[in-house]
C-alpha positions as CSV (number, residue, x, y, z in Angstrom):
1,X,42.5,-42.6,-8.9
2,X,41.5,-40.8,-12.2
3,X,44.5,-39.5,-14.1
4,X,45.1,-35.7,-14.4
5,X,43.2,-35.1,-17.3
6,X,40.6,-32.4,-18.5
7,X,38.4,-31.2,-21.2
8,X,41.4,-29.0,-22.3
9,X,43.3,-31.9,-23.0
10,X,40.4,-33.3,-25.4
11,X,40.0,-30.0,-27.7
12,X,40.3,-32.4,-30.7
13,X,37.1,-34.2,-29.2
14,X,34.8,-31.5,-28.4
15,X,32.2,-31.9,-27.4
16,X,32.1,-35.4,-25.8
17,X,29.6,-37.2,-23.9
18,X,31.0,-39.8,-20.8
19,X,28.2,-41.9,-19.5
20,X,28.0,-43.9,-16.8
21,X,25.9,-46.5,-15.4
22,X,25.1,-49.3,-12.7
23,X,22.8,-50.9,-10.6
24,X,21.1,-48.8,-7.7
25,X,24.3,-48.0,-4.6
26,X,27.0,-49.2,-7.3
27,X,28.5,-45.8,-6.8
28,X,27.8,-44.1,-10.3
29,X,27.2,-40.6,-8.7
30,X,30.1,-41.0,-7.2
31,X,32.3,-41.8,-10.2
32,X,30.4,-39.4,-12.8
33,X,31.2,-36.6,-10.4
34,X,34.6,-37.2,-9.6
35,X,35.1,-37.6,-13.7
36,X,32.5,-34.5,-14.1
37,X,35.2,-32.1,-12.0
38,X,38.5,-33.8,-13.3
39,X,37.5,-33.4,-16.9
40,X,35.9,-30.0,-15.7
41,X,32.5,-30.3,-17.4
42,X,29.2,-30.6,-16.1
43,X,28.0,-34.1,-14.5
44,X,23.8,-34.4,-15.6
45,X,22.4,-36.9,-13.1
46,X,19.1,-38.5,-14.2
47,X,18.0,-38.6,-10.6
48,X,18.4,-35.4,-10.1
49,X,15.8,-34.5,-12.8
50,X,13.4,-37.2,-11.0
51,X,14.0,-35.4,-7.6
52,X,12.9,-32.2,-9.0
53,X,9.7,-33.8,-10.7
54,X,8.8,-35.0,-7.2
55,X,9.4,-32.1,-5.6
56,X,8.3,-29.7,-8.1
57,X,4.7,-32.0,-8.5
58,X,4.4,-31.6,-4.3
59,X,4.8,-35.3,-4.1
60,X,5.5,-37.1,-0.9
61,X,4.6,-40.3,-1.4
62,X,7.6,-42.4,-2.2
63,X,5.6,-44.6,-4.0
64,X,5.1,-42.3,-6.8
65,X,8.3,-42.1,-7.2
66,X,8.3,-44.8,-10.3
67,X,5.3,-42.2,-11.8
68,X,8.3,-39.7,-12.7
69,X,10.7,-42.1,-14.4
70,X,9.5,-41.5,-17.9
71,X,9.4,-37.7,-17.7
72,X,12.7,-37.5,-16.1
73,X,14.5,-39.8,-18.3
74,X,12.8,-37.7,-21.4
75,X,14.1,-34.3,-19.5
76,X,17.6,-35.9,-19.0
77,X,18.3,-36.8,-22.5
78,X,16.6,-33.6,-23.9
79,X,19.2,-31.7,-22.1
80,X,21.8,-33.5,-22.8
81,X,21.0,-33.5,-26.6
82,X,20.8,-29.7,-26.1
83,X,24.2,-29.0,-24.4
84,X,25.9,-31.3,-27.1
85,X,24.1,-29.6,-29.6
86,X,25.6,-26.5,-28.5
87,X,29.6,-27.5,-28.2
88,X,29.1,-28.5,-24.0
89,X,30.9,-32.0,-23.2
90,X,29.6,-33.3,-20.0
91,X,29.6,-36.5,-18.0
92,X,25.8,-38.5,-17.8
93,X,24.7,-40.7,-14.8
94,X,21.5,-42.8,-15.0
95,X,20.7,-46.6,-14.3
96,X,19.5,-47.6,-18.1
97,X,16.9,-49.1,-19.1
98,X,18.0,-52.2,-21.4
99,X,14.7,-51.5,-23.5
100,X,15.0,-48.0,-24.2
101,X,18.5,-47.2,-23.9
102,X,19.8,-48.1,-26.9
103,X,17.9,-46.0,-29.3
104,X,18.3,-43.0,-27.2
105,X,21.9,-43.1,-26.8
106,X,22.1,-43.4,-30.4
107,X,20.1,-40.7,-30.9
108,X,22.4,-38.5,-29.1
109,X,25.4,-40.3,-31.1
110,X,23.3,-38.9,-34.4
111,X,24.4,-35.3,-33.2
């Protein structure tokens, strides 16, 4: 169980970023959404953004599914540089990848 908590009780931290990660069925959605509504700020899944580059591309071939990783990861952090950027605190879900990761959550550390 998550303690009561929510972005109220953080003013003094505003905005922050929560990010959470895991292996494929580890249940990451799962937690960043439960966090996302007790802290009452937005959840930002990175699948989601692939999912709507599939979909938006008319793609229905699940093996092109790896041919949207790159574009949604790019989309993913662009947003969530942008809603920090502009005062939002919100909870990120994505399965990192060990050799990019790094430098582009410190990029979004930079802000």
């Amino acid at each position: 169980m998550i303690p009561n908590a929510n972005a109220k009780d953080c003013a003094d931290s505003l905005p922050f970023l929560v990010l959470v990660s895991g292996a494929p069925g580890s249940g990451k959605s799962s937690l960043a959404k439960a966090l996302a509504q007790r802290l009452e700020v937005p959840w930002l899944s990175r699948d989601l953004f692939k999912s709507a580059l599939h979909v938006t591309h008319h793609s229905n071939d699940p093996n092109e599914w790896h041919r949207f990783s790159e574009a949604a990861f790019d989309t993913w952090y662009s947003t969530m540089d942008l809603m920090l950027s502009r005062g939002v605190s919100l909870v990120g879900e994505a399965a990192f990848h060990a050799d990019r990761s790094p430098q582009s959550i410190a990029k979004l550390r930079s802000n």
